[in-house]
Backbone as JSON Lines, residues from 0, in Angstrom:
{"i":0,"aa":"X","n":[14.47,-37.58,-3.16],"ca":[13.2,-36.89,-3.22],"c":[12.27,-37.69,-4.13]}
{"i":1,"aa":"X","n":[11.1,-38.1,-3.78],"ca":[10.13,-38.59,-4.47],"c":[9.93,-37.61,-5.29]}
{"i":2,"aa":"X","n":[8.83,-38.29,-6.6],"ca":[8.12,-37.66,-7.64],"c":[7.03,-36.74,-7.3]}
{"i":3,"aa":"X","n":[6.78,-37.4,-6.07],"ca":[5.83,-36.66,-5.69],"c":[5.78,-35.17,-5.26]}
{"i":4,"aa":"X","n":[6.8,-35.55,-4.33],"ca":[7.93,-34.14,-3.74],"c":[8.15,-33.27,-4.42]}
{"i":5,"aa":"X","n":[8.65,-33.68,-5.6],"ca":[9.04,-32.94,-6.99],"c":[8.11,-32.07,-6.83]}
{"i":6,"aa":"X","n":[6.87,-32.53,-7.26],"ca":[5.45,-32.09,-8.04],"c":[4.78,-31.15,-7.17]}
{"i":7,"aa":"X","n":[5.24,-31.68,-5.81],"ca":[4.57,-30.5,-5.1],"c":[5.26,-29.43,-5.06]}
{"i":8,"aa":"X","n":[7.0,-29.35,-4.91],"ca":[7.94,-28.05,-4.89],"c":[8.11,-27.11,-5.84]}
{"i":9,"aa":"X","n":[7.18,-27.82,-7.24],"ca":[7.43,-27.34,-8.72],"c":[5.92,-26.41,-8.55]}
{"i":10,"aa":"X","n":[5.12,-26.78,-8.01],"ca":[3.68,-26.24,-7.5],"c":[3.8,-25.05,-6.55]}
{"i":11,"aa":"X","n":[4.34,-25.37,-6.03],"ca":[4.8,-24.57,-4.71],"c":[5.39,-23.0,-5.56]}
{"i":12,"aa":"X","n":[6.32,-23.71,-6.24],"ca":[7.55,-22.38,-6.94],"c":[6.39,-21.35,-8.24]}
{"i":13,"aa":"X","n":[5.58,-22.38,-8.37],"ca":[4.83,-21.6,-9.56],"c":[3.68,-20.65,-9.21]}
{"i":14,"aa":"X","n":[3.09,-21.3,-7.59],"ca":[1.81,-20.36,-7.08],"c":[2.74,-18.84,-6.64]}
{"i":15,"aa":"X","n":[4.0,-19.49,-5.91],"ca":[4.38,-18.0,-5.65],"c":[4.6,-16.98,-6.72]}
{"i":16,"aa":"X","n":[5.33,-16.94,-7.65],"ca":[4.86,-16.62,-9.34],"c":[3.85,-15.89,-9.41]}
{"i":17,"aa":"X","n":[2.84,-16.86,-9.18],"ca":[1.36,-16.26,-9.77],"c":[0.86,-15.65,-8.52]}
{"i":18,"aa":"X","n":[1.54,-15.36,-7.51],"ca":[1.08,-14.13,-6.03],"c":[2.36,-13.1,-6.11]}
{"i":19,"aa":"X","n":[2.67,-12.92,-7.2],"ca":[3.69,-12.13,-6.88],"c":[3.1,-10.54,-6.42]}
{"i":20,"aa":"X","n":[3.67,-9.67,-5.63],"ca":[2.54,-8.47,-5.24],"c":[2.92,-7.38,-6.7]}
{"i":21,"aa":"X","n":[1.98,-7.0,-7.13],"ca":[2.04,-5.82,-8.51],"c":[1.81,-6.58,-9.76]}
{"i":22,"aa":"X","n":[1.39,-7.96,-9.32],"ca":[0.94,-8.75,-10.6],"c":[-0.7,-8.28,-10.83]}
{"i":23,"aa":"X","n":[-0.71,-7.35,-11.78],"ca":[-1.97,-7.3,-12.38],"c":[-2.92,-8.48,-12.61]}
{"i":24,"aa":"X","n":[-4.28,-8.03,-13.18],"ca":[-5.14,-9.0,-13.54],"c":[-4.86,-9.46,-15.06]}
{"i":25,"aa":"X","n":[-5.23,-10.35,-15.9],"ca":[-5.22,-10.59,-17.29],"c":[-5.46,-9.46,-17.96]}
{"i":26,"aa":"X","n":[-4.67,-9.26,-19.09],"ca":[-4.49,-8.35,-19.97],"c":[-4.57,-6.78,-18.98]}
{"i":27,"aa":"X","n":[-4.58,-6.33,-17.85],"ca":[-3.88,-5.1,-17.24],"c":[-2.56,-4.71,-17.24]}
{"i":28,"aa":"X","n":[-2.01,-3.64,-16.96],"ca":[-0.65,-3.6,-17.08],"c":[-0.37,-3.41,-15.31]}
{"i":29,"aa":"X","n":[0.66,-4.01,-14.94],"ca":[1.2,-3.71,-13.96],"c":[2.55,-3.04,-13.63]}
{"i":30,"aa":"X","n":[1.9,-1.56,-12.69],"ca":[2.65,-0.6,-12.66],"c":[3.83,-1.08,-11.21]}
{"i":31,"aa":"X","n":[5.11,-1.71,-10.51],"ca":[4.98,-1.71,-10.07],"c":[6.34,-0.59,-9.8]}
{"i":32,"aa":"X","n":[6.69,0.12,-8.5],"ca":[7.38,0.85,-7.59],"c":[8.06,0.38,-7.11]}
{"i":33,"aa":"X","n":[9.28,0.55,-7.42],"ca":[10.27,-0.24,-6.33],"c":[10.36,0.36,-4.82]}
{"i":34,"aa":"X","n":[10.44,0.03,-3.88],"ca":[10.35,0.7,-2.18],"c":[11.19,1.79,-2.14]}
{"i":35,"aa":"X","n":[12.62,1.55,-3.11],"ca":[13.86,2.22,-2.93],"c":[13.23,3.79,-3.47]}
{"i":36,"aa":"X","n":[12.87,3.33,-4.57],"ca":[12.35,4.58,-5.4],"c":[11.42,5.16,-4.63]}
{"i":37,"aa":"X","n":[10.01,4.93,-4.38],"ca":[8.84,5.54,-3.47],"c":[9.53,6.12,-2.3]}
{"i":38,"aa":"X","n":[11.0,5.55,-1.65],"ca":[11.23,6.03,-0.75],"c":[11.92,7.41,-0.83]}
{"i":39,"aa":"X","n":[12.9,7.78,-2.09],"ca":[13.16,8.68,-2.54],"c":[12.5,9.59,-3.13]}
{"i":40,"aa":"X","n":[10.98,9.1,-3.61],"ca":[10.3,10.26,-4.36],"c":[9.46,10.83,-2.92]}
{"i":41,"aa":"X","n":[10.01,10.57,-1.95],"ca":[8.62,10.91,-0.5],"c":[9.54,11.68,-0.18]}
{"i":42,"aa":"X","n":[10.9,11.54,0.0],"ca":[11.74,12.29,0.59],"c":[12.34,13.41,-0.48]}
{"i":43,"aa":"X","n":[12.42,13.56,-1.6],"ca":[12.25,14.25,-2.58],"c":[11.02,15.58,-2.07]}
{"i":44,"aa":"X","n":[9.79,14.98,-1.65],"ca":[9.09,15.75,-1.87],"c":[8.61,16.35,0.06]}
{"i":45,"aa":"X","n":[9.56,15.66,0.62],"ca":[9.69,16.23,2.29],"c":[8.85,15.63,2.84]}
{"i":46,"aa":"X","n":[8.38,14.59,2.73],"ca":[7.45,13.69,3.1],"c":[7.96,12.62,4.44]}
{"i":47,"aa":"X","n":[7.55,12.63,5.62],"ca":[8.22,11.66,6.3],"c":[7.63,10.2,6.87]}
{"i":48,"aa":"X","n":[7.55,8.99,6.93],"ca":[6.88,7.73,7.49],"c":[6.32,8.51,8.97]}
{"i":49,"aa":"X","n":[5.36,8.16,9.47],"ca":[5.01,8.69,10.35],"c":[3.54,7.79,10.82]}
{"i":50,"aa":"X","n":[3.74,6.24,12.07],"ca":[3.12,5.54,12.08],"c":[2.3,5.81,13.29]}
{"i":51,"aa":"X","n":[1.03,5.93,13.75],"ca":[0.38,6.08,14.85],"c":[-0.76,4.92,14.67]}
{"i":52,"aa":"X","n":[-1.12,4.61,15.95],"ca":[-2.17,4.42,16.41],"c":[-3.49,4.47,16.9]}
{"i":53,"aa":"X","n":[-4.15,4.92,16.08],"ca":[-5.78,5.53,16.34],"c":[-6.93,4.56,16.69]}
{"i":54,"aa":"X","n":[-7.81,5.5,17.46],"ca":[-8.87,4.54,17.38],"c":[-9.74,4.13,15.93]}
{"i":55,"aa":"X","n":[-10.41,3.15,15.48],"ca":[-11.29,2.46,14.45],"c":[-12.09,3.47,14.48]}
{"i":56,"aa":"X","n":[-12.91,4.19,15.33],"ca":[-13.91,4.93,14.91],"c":[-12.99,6.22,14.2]}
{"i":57,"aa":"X","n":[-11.7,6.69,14.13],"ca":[-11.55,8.02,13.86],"c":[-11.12,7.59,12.24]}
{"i":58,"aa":"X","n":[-10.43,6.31,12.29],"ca":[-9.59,5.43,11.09],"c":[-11.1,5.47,10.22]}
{"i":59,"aa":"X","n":[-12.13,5.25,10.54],"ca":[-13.44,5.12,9.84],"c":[-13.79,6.33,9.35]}
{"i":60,"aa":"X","n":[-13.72,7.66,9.74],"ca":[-14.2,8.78,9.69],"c":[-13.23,9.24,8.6]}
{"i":61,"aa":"X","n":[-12.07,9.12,8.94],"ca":[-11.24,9.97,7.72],"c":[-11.2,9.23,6.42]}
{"i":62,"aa":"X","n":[-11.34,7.71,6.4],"ca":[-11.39,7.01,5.48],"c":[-12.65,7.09,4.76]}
{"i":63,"aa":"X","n":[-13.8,7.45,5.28],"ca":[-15.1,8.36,4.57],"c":[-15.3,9.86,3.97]}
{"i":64,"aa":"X","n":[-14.1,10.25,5.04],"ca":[-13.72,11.73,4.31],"c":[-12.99,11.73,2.89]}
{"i":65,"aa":"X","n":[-11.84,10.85,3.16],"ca":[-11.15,11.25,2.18],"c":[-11.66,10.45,0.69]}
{"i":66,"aa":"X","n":[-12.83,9.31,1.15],"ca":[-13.38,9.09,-0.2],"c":[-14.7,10.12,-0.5]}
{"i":67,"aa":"X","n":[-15.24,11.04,0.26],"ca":[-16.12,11.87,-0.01],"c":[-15.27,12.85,-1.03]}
{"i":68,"aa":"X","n":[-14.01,13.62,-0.67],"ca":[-13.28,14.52,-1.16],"c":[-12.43,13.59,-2.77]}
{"i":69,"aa":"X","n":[-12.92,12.35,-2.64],"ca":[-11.82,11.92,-3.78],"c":[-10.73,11.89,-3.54]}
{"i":70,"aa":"X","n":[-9.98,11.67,-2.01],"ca":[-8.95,12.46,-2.07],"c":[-7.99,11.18,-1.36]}
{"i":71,"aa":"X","n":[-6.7,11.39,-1.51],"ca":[-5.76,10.3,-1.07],"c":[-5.78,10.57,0.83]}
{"i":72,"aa":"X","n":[-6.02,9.26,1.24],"ca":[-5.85,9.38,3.02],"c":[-4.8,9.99,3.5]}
{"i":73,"aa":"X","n":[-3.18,10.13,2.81],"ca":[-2.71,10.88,3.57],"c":[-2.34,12.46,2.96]}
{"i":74,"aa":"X","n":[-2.75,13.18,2.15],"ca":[-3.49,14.01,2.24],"c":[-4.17,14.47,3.31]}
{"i":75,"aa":"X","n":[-5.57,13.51,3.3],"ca":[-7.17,13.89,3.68],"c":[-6.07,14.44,5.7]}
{"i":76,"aa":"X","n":[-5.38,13.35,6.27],"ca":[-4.68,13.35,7.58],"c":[-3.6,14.52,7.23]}
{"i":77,"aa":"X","n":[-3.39,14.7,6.83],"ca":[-2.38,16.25,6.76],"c":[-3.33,17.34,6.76]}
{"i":78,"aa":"X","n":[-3.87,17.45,6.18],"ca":[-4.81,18.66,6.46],"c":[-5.85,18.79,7.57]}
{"i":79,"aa":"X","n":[-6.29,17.28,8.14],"ca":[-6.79,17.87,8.94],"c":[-5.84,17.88,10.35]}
{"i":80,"aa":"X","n":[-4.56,17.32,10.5],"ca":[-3.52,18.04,11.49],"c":[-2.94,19.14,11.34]}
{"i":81,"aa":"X","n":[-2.9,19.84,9.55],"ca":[-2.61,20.77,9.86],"c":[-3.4,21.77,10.81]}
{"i":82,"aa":"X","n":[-4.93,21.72,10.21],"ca":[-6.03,22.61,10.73],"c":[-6.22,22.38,12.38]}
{"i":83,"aa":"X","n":[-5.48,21.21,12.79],"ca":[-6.02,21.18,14.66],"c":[-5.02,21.61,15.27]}
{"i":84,"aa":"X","n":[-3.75,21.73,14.98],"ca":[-2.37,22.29,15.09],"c":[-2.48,24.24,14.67]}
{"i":85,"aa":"X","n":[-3.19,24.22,13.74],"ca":[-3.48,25.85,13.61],"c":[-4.54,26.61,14.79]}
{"i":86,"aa":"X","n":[-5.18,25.79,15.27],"ca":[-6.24,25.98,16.38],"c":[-5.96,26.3,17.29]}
C-alpha cells in the first residue's frame, strides 16, 4: 500500500467518525436511542410500525397540521384515523 493509500484510508476512517448519525453540533449534547430500546419503548406503549404510501399533497397537509398544533406527525395521523374510522 502506498503512502498515499494510507492517507486516504486514514481520511476515509476519520470523515465517517465525524458523520456518525446522533453526532451533535459543537458544544451540544447528543442524545442518542438505541433502535433496540425505541423499539421496546413503542411496544411498551402499544405502538405498532405501520408504513403506507400517500399521496405528497396529503403528506403536505398533515405535515402543516401537525406543525400548526405543535404536535408530533404521528400523533397529528392517529387522530385523524382515529376520527375517519369513527365516521
Amino acid at each position: 500500500m502506498k503512502k498515499t493509500d494510507l492517507a486516504k484510508s486514514d481520511a476515509k476512517k476519520l470523515m465517517g467518525k465525524m458523520n456518525v448519525p446522533g453526532a451533535g453540533a459543537f458544544g451540544k449534547e447528543a442524545v442518542v436511542v438505541d433502535r433496540r430500546e425505541q423499539r421496546k419503548r413503542d411496544q411498551a406503549l402499544g405502538l405498532v410500525p405501520f408504513a403506507v404510501k400517500l399521496n405528497s399533497e396529503l403528506v403536505l397537509q398533515l405535515q402543516t397540521l401537525a406543525k400548526e398544533r405543535g404536535a408530533d406527525l404521528n400523533d397529528v395521523v392517529a387522530e385523524v384515523l382515529a376520527k375517519g374510522l369513527a365516521a
